[in-house]
Structures are given as C-alpha cells and as structure tokens.
N, C-alpha and C positions, 0 to 999 in steps of 0.2 A: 719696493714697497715703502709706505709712508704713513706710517712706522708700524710697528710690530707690539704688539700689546704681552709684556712676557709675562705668564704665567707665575700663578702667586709659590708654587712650589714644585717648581724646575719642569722640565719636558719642554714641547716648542712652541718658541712666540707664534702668534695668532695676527694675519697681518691686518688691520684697521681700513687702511687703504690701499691703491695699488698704482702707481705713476714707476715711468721705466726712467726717471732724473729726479729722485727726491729732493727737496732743497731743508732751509733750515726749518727746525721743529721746536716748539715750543708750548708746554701744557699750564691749565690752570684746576680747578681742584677738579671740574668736570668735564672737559675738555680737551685733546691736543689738536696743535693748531700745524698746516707744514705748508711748505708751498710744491705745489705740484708740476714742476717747472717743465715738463715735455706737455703740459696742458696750459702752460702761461696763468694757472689759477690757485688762488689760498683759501686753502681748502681747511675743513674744522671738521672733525670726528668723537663721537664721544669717546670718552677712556671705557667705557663696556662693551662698544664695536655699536655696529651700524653702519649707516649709507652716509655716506662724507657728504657734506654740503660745500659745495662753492659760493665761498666766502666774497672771492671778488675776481674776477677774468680779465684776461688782456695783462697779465703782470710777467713781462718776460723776464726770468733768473731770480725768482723772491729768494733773498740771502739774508743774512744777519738778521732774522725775527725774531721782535723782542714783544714783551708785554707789560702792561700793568694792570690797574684798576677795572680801566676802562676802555681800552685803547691797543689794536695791534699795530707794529711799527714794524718796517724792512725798508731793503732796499732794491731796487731791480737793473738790473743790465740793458738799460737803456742806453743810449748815447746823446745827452750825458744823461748818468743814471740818475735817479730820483728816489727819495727817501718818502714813504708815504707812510698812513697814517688814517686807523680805520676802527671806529667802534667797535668791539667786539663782538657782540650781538649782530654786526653784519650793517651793512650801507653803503657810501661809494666812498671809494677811496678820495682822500684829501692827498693832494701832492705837496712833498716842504720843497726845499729847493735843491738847483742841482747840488747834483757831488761832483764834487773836483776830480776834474784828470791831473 
C-alpha cells in the first residue's frame, strides 16, 4: 500500500493507494506524493483519500522523493540512474544528470 492515511484517533489506517513495491513518500499540506514502483509511476493522492493520479510514468525505482515550493525531486534505478525533477501540479519530467556508480 502507498501509504496508509492513520486515523486521527487510533483503530486502522485507511490505505490511499495500492502498488505491491511502494517506494519513497513524501507529503505537502494537501497532498502525499509516493512512487509506485511495480507500476514505474509517481503518483499523488489527496491526504483525505481518493483516486491516486499519475503524476508521471515510465520512472523505474522512484527513491529518495523530496519536495519543495514547487517542484518534486527523486531518483530512479536506471542505468545510470537519473535524478529528475517535476512541477508539482504535474508535467513532464525534466531529467538533471547522471548519478555516479
């Protein structure tokens, strides 16, 4: 699951999304963000639940997700891997360069 929304006072998380290889997670005030790596895609769910949106496809292994302002940031299990770099609100991914082996 990718991720689990835990209830404000106790009983069972609620799962958000559902991929059988979550990768990293990362939320903002309305949103968490994960990569859904047995679907190669970064995906965005509201924190109240709903229908995940694919954020961006074709991302094998999205690890290390970070965020800011404006902007979600990982890495992928490519060969070599690639650190990309994608509006929040959604668009194509911008590739920076490789990562060192």
């Amino acid at each position: 699951m990718c991720p689990d929304k835990p209830p404000t006072r106790g009983g069972v998380g609620l799962p958000l999304a559902n991929d059988a290889d979550p990768g990293s997670i990362v939320l903002d005030a309305t949103n968490v963000y994960c990569g859904a790596n047995s679907q190669h895609n970064l995906m965005r769910v509201a924190k109240t639940g709903g229908m995940p949106v694919s954020l961006a496809s074709s991302q094998p292994g999205v690890f290390g997700l970070s965020i800011d302002a404006h902007n979600l940031y990982w890495a992928t299990h490519t060969n070599p891997g690639s650190v990309m770099q994608m509006p929040i609100g959604g668009g194509t991914p911008i590739p920076g360069r490789a990562a060192p082996r």
